[in-house]
N, C-alpha and C positions, 0 to 999 in steps of 0.2 A: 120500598124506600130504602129500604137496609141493602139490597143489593147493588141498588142507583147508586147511590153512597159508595161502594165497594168500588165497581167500575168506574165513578169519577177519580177513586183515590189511586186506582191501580194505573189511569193514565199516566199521570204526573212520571210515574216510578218506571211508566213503558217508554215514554220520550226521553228520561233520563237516561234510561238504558241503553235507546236508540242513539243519545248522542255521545254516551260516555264509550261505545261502542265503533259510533264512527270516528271518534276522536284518537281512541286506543288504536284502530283503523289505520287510520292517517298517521299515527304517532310509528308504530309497525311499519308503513311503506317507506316513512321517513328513514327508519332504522335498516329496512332493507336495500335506500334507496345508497346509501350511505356506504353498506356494505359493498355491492356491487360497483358503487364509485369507483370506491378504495381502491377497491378487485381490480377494476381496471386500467384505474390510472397506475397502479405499481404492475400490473402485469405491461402494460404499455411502455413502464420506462425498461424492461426486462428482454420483453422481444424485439418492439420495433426495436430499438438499434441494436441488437446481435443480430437481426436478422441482414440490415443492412452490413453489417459489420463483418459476418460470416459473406457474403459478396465481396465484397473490397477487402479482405483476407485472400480469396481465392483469386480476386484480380494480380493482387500482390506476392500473390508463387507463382502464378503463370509469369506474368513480368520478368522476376527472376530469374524463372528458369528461361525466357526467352533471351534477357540478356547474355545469360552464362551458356547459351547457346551458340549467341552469335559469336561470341569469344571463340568459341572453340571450332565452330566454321569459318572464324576469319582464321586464325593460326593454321587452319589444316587448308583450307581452299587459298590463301594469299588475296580474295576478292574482294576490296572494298566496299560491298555494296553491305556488307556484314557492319562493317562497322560504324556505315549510314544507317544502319538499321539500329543499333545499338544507342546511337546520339536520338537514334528518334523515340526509340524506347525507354531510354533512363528518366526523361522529365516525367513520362506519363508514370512511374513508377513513385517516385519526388511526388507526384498529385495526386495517388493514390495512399501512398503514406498519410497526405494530409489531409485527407477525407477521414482517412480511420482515425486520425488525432482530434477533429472536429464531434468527430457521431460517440466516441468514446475518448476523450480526454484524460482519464484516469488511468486508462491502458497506458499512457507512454509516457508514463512518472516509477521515478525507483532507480536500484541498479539495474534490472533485466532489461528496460528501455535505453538505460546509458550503454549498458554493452554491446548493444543491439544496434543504435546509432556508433557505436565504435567500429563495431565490424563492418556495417554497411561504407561505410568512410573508405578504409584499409582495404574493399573489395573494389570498391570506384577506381582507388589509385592505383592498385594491383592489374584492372582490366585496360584504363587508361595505359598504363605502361605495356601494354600487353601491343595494343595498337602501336604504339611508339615503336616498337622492335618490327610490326608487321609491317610497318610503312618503311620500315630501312632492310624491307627483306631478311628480318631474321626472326622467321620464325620456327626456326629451331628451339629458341631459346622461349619464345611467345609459349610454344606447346609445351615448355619444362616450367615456364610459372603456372601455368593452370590445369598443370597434372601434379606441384608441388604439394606437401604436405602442409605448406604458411598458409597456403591458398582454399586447399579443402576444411584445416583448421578454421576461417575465418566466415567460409559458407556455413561451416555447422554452429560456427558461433550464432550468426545471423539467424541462420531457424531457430536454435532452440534459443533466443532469447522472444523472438513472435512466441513460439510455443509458452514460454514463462509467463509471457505478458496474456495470452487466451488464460490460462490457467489463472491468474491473478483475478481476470474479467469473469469467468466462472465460481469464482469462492465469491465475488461482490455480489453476483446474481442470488447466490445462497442466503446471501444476508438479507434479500430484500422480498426474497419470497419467507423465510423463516416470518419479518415485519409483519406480511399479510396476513399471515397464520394468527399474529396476536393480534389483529385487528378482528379478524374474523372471532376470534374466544371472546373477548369481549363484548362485542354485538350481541352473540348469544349467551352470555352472560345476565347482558341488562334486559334481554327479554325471554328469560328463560321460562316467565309467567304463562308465555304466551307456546307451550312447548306444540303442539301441533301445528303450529302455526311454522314457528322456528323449523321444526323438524320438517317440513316442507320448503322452508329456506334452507337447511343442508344440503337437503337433497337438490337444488338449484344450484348451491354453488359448487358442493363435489362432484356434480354432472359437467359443471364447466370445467371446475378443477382437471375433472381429468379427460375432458378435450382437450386443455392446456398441457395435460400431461402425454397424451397420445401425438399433439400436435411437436411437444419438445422429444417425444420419441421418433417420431420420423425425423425430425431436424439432425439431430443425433446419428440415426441409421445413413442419411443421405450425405453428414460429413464423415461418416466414415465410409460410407462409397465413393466420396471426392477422396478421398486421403488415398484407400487400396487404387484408386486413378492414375492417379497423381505421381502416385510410387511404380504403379506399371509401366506411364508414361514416361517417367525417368529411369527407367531400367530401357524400354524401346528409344528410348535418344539416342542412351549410350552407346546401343549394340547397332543405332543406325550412323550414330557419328566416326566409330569404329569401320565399320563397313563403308562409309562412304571413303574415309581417309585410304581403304583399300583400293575400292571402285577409284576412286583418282589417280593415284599415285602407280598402280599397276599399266594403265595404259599409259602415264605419263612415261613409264619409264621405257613401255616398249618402243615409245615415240623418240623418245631421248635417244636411247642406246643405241637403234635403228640408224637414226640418222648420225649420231656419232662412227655407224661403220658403213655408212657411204660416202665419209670422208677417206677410206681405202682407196688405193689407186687402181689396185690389181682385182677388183671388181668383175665379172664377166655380166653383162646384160641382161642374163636371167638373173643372176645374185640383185645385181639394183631393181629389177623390176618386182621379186619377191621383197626385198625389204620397202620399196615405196609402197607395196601393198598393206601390208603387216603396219606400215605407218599412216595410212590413214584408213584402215581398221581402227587401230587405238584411237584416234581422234573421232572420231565416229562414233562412240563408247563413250568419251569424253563428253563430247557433245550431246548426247543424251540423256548421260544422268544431269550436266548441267542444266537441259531442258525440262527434264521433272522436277527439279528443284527448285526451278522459276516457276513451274506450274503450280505447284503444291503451295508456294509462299502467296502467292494471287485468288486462290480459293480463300485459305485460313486468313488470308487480312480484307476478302469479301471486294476484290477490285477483278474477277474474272465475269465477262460481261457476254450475252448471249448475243449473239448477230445473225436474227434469222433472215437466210434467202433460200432461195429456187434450188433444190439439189437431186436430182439424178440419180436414184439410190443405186438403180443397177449399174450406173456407168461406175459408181463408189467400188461399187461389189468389185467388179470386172476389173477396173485400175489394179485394189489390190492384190487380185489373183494374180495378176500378170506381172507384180510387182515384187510379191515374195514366194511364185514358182521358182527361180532358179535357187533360192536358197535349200526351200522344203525338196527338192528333188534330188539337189546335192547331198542332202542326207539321207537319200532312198525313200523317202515317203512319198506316200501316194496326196495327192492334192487337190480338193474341187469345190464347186460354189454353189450354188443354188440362190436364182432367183426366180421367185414366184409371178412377179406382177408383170405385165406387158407393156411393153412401153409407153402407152398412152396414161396409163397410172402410174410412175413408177417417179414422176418430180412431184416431190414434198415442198412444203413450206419447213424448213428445221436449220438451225448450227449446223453446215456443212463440215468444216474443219474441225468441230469437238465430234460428229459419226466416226471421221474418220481416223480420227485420234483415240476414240475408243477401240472401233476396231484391229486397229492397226496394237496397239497392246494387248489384247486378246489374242490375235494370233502371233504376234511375237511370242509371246507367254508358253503359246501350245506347242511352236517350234524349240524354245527352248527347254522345252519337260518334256518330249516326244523323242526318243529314239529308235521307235521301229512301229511299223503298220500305216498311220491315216492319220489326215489332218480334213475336217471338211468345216466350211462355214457360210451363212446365208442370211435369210430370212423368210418370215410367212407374215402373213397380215391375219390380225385376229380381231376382230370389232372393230374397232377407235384406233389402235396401235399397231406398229408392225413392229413383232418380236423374233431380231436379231439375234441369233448364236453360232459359236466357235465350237467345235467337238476334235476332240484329240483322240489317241491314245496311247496317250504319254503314263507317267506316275501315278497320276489324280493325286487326289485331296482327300486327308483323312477327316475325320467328324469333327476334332478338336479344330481343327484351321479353318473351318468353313465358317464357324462362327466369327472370325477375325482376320479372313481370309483379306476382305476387301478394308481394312484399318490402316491408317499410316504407318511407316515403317516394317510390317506385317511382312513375312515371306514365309514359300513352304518349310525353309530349314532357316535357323537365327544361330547356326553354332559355327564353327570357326571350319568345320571339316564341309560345310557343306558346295553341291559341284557346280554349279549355275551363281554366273554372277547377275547382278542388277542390286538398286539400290531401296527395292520393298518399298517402291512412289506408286509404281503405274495402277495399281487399282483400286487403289485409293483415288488418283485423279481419276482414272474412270467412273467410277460410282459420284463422283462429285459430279462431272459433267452427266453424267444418266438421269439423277435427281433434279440437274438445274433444267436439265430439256423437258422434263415433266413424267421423267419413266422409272423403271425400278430395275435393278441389278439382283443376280443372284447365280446359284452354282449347283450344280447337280453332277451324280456319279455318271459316268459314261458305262452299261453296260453290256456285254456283249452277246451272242445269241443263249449260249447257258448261266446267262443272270448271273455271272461272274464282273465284276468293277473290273474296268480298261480303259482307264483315262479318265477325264474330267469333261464337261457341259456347260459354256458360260453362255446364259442370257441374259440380255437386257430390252426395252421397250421403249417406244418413244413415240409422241402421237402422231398418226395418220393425218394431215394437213394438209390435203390437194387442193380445198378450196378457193386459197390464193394465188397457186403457185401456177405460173405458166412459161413453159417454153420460149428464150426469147436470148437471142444473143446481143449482147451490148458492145457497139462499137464506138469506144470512148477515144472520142476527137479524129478519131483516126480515117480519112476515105480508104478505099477500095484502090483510086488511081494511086495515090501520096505512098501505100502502102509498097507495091511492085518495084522495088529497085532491084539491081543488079547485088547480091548478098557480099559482093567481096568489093564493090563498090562504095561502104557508107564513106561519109564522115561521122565521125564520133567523140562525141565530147563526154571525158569522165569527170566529175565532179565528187573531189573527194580531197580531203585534207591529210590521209598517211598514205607514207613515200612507200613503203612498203603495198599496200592495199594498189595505188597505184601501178606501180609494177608490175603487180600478179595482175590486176583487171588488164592493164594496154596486152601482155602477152595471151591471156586468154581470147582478146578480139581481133590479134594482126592477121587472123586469116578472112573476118569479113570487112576490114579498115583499109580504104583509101589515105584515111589520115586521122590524126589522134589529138586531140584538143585539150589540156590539162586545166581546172578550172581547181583553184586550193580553197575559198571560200562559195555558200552561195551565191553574194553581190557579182565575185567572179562571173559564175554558173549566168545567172540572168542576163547580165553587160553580154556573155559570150554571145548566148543565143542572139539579144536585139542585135549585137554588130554583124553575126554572120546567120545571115538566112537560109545558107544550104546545109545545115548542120541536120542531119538526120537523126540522130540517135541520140541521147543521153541517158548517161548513167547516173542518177543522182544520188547519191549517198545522203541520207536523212538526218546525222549529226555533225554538223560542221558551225567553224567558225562563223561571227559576224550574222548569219541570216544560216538556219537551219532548212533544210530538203524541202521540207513542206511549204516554208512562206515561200522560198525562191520556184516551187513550181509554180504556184498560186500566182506570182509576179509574172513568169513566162507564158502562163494561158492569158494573160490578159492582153498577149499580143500577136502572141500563135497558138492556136487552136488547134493542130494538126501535125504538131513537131512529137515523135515516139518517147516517151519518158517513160522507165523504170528505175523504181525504186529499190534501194539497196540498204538495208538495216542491219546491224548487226544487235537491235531490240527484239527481235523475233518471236514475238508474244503477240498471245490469243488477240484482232481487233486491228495490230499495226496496218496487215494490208488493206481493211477496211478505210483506213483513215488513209493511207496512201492515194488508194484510188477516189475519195471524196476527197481530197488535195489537188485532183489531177493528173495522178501519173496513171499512163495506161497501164501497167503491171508491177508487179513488186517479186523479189528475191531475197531472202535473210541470209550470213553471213553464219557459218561460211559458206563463200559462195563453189559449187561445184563448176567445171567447166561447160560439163556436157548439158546442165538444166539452164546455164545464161545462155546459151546458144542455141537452147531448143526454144527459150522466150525470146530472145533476139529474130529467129527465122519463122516466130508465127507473125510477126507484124514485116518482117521484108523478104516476100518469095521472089523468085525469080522468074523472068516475063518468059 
């Protein structure tokens, strides 16, 4: 009875327990539930927007520096397209600002935002005016405002007032993590009854704590890997904008002065025919880096577009043997190709013109760092892919450059004494297009039989694709009969809007022209054709007034079908001929135009019977 007694009285005390227990329970997860809130809702106002904020910072020095780029390539190149680029860039920088105004608002209050809007203002109107002298050709004075000291004062202002303003943004984050700290003491304060309990909630939240704290140290470590970037990459601008201002202005002047002393009277025929040479040498030069620098701008703004067809690797191969032996032999090297596959395997489905834009800079590369021995280059098929390389032995490549070898701007030497020109593009586009065709780039020592380094080793890869590709020539609109005229027999109609352009195209074709037809708009170009039906040829030039190249071919197949059109650009980027010949013109040529390549596309479409 005395025990019965015990045990009913010990219940009462066991449920109390049990619920004072779960209550204290409940009361604890409240308390933890509260803490970890907190935790998070202040860690959440801390990172999410630096994290954003640290983005739209870096959007906003790229920006910049692209603007103060284009300044400084519109003053050194005089080419508009710079400062189309420049109008197109400034807004998205304007709407980049006001993102970071939005996600952190408190940043761009005080003096270091007012100065910071000051200077950015003073750089507007400094680079505006900058354009203003380039468009009245004087950019002499363009390159002495933005090499001026007002001008570099006013860019340093502009950083270090963003600088100020992170700095400001960083003491506020201090504030608000110190807050959490005392939210955190007090938690553990009011339950400090409960200390294993507590002390298993420390150990939860110092576990995050310093997640949160490894995760702001990598954040930390990765802005200062953008910063040393950022600063390398504006160190390689500089020494590419330098060097490009060289690469320009050196052939400009051979081209200039050249033709300033064929205004001589007393001339002897070889004198004229060595300086026409030496003159479009330097244009040629000219022409080149201008075309890496269209390349390069196409990749980084993501508008360079893949166009696979049917392509003939060993005809590739073979073209450019026979295309840069008289140079490589002119300099006493030995010269040869290697292709593996047989011709019933040897058409791919790939980007024909990015092959051969790769290789063709590979071996320019090797010819120009090669002065004595061998130049070889080919291909082997290895699984899936078939892996392409160039072998010299030239200079090679020391350890340090290989790792940067293939980067923008990059070249073997970056110093003022160095003996090969080029503008430190081509392998960088290469490596873009390798990557975009689905292959890998890379560089190895060339060594010779006593494992002594003799040159350099460039491969790259790109996939093996025969399964679509077939053999198949396209005869676009053209017959067999339509084709066979008499070569000195055409008519020919040029369709081009400069007086200039005109003149050189009619003298480049009076030796296969019966008669010459001048069309100044497309509207012209199309009325020609419908009125005269024996017009055999057309030139058509793809920018023109009133109706552009492309609609006015489009208008003329819809009524002849069989009349020879080639296109003429002086756009000559990756895709145009694509879109030429799905416009309807049977072939295409880019500007400038040579004589001896319009005359070897002219006589594939009109042999003689």
């Amino acid at each position: 009875m005395t025990e019965f007694t015990q045990i009913n009285a010990s219940r009462p005390s066991y449920i109390s327990t049990f619920i004072s227990t779960v209550v204290f329970t409940l009361a604890l997860l409240s308390i933890l539930i509260y803490i970890n809130w907190s935790y998070y809702r202040t860690l959440g106002k801390i990172v999410q927007p630096k994290s954003s904020l640290v983005k739209i910072v870096g959007t906003i020095s790229l920006l910049d520096e692209s603007l103060t780029m284009s300044a400084y390539m519109a003053a050194a190149t005089g080419d508009p397209q710079w400062e189309n680029r420049y109008m197109q860039l400034n807004p998205q920088l304007d709407s980049a600002i006001q993102q970071a105004k939005q996600v952190a608002p408190n940043l761009f209050t005080g003096d270091a935002a007012h100065e910071t809007d000051k200077a950015n203002v003073e750089l507007v109107e400094m680079e505006k005016h900058v354009f203003d002298l380039i468009r009245h050709d004087r950019r002499t004075e363009a390159s002495a405002i933005l090499s001026s000291p007002e001008y570099k004062m006013e860019k340093q202002a502009y950083r270090d007032g963003f600088q100020q303003m992170q700095t400001a943004l960083n003491s506020r984050d201090i504030v608000l993590v110190n807050t959490q700290r005392r939210n955190l003491l007090l938690s553990l304060i009011v339950s400090g009854a409960l200390l294993p309990l507590l002390l298993f909630a420390w150990y939860t939240v110092l576990k995050m704590i310093r997640k949160h704290s490894d995760e702001q140290n990598i954040v930390e470590k990765e802005l200062i890997r953008a910063k040393e970037k950022a600063e390398e990459s504006d160190r390689l601008k500089s020494a590419f904008l330098a060097n490009m201002s060289h690469e320009i202005r050196t052939p400009m002047n051979v081209v200039l002065g050249f033709a300033e002393l064929l205004k001589e009277p007393n001339l002897t025929y070889e004198e004229q025919q060595e300086y026409v040479n030496i003159i479009a040498k330097g244009g040629t030069r000219m022409l080149n880096i201008t075309n890496d620098v269209i390349d390069i701008s196409k990749i980084e703004s993501g508008q360079m577009n893949i166009c696979m067809t049917n392509c003939n690797i060993n005809n590739e191969i073979r073209d450019l043997y026979f295309f840069f032996k008289p140079e490589v032999e002119g300099k006493g090297l030995k010269f040869s190709f290697i292709n593996s596959l047989n011709s019933n395997d040897t058409v791919i489905k790939t980007d024909c013109e990015k092959v051969h834009a790769i290789l063709t800079n590979l071996v320019k590369n090797a010819i120009k760092f090669t002065k004595e021995g061998s130049i070889e280059f080919g291909y082997t098929k290895k699984g899936i892919f078939l892996e392409f390389f160039v072998k010299d032995t030239g200079v090679g490549i020391s350890s340090e450059m290989k790792k940067v070898v293939f980067e923008r701007f990059r070249q073997g030497s970056e110093s003022l004494t160095r003996n090969y020109e080029g503008a430190g593009l081509g392998l960088s586009i290469s490596k873009s297009y390798v990557e975009m065709l689905g292959g890998k780039i890379w560089v190895e020592d060339n060594h010779d039989s006593h494992q002594f380094i003799n040159g350099s080793i460039f491969y790259f890869t790109i996939p093996y694709d025969s399964e679509n590709a077939e053999m198949h020539i396209v005869n676009n609109f053209v017959s067999k009969d339509e084709r066979e005229y008499q070569s000195r027999n055409l008519k020919i109609l040029i369709a081009e809007d400069d007086e200039s352009s005109v003149t050189l195209i009619s003298r480049m074709v009076i030796m296969l022209s019966k008669d010459v037809i001048i069309a100044r708009t497309g509207i012209e170009a199309v009325e020609a054709c419908r009125s005269d039906p024996e017009i055999d040829l057309v030139l058509m030039d793809i920018q023109m007034p009133v109706l552009d190249g492309y609609e006015a071919t489009k208008q003329i197949r819809q009524f002849n079908s069989h009349l020879v059109i080639i296109a003429e650009t002086a756009f000559a980027l990756m895709g145009e001929k694509e879109r030429a010949i799905e416009a309807g013109c049977n072939d295409y040529i880019s500007k400038p135009i040579r004589k001896d390549e319009l005359l070897a596309i002219i006589k594939k479409y009109f042999k003689n019977k």
